[in-house]
C-alpha positions as CSV (number, residue, x, y, z in Angstrom):
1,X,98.4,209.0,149.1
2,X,98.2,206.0,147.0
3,X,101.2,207.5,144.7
4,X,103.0,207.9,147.9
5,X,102.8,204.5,149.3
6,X,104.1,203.1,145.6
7,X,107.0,205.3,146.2
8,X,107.7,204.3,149.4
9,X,107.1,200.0,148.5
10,X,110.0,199.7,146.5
11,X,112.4,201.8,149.1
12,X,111.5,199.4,151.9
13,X,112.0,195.8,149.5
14,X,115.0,197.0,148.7
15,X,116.2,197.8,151.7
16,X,115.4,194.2,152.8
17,X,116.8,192.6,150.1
18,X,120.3,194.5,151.1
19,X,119.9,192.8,154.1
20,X,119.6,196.4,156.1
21,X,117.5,197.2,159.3
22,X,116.3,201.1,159.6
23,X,115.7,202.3,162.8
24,X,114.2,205.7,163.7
25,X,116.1,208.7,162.2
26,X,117.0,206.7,158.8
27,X,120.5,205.2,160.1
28,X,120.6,202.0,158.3
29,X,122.4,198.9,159.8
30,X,123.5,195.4,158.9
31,X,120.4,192.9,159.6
32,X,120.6,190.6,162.6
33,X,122.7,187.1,161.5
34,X,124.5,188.5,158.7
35,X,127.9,188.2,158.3
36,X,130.4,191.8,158.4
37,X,131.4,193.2,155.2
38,X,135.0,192.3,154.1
39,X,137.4,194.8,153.0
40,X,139.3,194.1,149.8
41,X,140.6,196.1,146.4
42,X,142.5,199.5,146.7
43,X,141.0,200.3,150.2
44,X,143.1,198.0,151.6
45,X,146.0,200.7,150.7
46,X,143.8,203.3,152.7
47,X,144.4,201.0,156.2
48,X,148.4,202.1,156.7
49,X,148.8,205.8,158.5
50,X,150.9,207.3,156.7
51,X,154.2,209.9,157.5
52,X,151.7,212.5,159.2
53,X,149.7,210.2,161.5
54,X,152.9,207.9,162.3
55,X,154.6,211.3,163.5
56,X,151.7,212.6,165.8
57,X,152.0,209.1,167.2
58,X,155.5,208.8,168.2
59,X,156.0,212.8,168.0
60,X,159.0,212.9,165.8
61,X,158.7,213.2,162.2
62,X,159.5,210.5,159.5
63,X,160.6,210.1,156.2
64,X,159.5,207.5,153.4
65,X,162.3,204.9,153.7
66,X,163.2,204.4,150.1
67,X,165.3,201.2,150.7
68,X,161.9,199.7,151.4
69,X,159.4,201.2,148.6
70,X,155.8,200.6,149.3
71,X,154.1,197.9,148.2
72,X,149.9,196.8,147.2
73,X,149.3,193.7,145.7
74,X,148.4,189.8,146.1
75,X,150.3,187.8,147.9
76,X,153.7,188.0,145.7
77,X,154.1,191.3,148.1
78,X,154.5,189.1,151.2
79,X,158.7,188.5,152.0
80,X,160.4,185.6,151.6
81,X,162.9,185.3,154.1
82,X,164.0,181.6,152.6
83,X,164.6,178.1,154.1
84,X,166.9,179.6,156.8
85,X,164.1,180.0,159.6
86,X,162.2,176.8,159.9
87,X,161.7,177.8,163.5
88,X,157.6,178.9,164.2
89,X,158.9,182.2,165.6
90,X,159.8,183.7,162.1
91,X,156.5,185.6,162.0
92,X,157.7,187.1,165.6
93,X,160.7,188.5,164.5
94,X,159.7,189.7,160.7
95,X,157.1,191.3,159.4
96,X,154.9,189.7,156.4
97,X,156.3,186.4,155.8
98,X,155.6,184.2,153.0
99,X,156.0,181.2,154.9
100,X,153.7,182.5,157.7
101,X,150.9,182.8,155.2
102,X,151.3,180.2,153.5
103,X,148.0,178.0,154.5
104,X,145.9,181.1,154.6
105,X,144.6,182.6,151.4
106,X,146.1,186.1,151.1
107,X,143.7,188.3,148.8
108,X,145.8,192.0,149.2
109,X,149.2,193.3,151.0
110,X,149.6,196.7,151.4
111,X,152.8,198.1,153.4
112,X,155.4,200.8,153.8
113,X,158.8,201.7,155.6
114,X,159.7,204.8,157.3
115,X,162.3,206.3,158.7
116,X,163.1,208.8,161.6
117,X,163.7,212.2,159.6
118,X,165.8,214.0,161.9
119,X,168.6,213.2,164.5
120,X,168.2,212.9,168.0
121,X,165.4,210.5,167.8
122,X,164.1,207.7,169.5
123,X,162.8,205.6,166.7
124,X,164.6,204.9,163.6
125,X,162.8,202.7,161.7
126,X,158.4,202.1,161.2
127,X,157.2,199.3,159.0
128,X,153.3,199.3,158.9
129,X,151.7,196.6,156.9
130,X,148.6,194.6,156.5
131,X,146.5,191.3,154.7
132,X,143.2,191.3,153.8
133,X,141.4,187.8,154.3
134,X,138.3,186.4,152.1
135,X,136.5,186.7,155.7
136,X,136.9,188.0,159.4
137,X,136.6,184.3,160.2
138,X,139.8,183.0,158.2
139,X,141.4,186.1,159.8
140,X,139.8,186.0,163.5
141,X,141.6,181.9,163.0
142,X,144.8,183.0,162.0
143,X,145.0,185.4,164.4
144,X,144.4,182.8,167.3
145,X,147.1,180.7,165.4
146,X,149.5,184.1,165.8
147,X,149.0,184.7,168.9
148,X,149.7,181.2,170.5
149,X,153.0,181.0,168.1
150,X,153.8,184.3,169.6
151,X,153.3,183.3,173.4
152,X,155.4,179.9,172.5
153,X,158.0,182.0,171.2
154,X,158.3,184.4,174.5
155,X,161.7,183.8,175.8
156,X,163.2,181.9,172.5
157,X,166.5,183.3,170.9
158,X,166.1,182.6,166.8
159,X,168.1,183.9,163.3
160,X,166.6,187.4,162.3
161,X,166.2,187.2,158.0
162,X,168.4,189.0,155.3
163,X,171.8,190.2,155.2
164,X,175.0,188.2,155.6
165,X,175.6,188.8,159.1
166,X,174.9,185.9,161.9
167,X,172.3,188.1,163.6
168,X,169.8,186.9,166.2
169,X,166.4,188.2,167.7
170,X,165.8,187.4,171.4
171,X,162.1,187.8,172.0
172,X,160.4,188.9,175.3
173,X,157.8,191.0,177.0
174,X,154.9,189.1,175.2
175,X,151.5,190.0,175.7
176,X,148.3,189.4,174.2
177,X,145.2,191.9,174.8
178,X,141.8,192.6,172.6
179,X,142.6,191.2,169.6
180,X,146.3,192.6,169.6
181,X,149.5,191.0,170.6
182,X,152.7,192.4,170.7
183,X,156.5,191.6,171.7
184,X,159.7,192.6,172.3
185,X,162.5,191.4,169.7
186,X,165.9,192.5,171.0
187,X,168.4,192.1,167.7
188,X,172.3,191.7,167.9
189,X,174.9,189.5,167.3
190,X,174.4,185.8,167.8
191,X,176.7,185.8,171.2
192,X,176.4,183.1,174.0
193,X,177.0,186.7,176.0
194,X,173.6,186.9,177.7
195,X,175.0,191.2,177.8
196,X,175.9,191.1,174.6
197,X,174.7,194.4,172.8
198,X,171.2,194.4,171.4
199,X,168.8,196.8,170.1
200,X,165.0,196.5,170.9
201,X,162.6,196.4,168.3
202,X,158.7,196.2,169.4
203,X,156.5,193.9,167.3
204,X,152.7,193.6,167.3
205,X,150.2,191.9,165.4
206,X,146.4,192.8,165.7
207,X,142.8,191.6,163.7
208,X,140.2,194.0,162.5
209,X,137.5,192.9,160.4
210,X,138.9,190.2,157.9
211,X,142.7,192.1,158.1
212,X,145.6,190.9,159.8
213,X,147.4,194.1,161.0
214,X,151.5,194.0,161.3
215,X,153.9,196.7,163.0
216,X,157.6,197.0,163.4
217,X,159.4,200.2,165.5
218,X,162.6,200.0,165.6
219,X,164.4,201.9,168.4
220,X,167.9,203.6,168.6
221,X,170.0,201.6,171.4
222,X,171.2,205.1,173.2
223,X,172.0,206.0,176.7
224,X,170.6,209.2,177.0
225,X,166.9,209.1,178.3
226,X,164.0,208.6,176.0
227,X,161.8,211.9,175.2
228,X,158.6,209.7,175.6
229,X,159.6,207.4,178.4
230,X,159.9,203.7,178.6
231,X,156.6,202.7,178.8
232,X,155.4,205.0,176.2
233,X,158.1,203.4,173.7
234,X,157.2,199.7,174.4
235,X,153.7,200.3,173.7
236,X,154.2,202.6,170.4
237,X,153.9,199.4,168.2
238,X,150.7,198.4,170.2
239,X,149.0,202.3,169.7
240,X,149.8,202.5,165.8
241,X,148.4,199.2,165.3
242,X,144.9,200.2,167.2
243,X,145.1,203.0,164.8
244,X,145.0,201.1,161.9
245,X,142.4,198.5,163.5
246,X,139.9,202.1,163.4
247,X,140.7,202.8,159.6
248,X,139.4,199.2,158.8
249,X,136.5,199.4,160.9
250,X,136.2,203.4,159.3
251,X,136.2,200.9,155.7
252,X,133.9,198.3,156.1
């Protein structure tokens, strides 16, 4: 008994210097008051789906979009869309700005393009991306920063980033619901037409953790009826996003 009890002395200090509970069964969990674990390094890579999750999803499959290779790094991998958009609603209509992030400090980017891999299809283009934080506080405050922009922004008409072409992104539909908020961008050409031709995209930003989550879907502008119905399409952006929120809860 008294070898036992030595054994079991140095199991249980440790246990309370890692600033773990145990409860009954041997499940160990994070001590009352402490602060969640933050996800950083290469696991950051392991939050995006992938071609085989993003397909079950939208149920058509999808190709890597080599135009677009995917990127992991620092904050260099965040896009730089210019001077052009002064406006606030940038972050609305394009993923993973530089100028978005600017005041926060950006520890790892992961994110990847995809593209529908056969034709008909109702989606032509995913872009999945997210930032890690130093803590679920700077994100949890960027986030709320986000998501007022992003209500300002509802009903705003603004330049859309690269390219040549005078195009503009008319946002809309924008909602905001457990720590995810999502919108409508309609791109086409700048037009004081309010019919003008436009093709919706469907945005959504979401926090998990101390990671700012970004989607993109990108939808063909046909007439015939959508396989998956209206509805299921405007909240696609919304469902892949809460799909990534479990992988960094999965992580941490």
């Amino acid at each position: 008994m008294k070898h036992r009890w030595l054994l079991v002395v140095p199991l249980t200090v440790v246990m309370f210097v890692a600033g773990c509970a145990v409860h009954v069964g041997g499940t160990a969990t994070p001590a009352p008051g402490l602060a969640p674990r933050s996800l950083g390094g290469p696991a950051v890579d392991h939050v995006l789906l992938g071609d085989e999750t993003l397909s079950r999803i939208l149920k058509q499959p999808l190709d890597l979009d080599l135009r677009f290779p995917p990127q992991f790094g620092g904050a260099e991998a965040l896009q730089d869309a210019g001077t052009a958009l002064p406006d606030r609603c940038l972050g609305v209509v394009a993923m993973l700005q530089q100028g978005v992030y600017e005041s926060s400090e950006v520890e790892e980017v992961a994110v990847a393009a995809w593209r529908h891999a056969t034709k008909p299809a109702d989606v032509t283009d995913v872009k999945e991306g997210v930032v890690s934080l130093p803590t679920a506080a700077d994100a949890d405050a960027l986030f709320a920063t986000f998501s007022r922009q992003w209500q300002e922004c509802n009903g705003a008409q603004t330049s859309l980033p690269g390219g040549v072409f005078r195009l503009k992104g008319r946002i809309t539909d924008v909602q905001t619901a457990d720590s995810v908020v999502a919108a409508t961008v309609w791109e086409g050409w700048r037009s004081s037409d309010p019919d003008s031709v436009s093709i919706p995209a469907r945005r959504a930003i979401a926090v998990r953790g101390n990671c700012l989550i970004e989607v993109e879907v990108d939808f063909f502008n046909s007439a015939r009826p959508p396989a998956r119905g209206p509805a299921d399409l405007d909240d696609s952006a919304v469902e892949i996003a809460r799909f990534m929120m479990d992988r960094v809860g999965s992580l941490i």
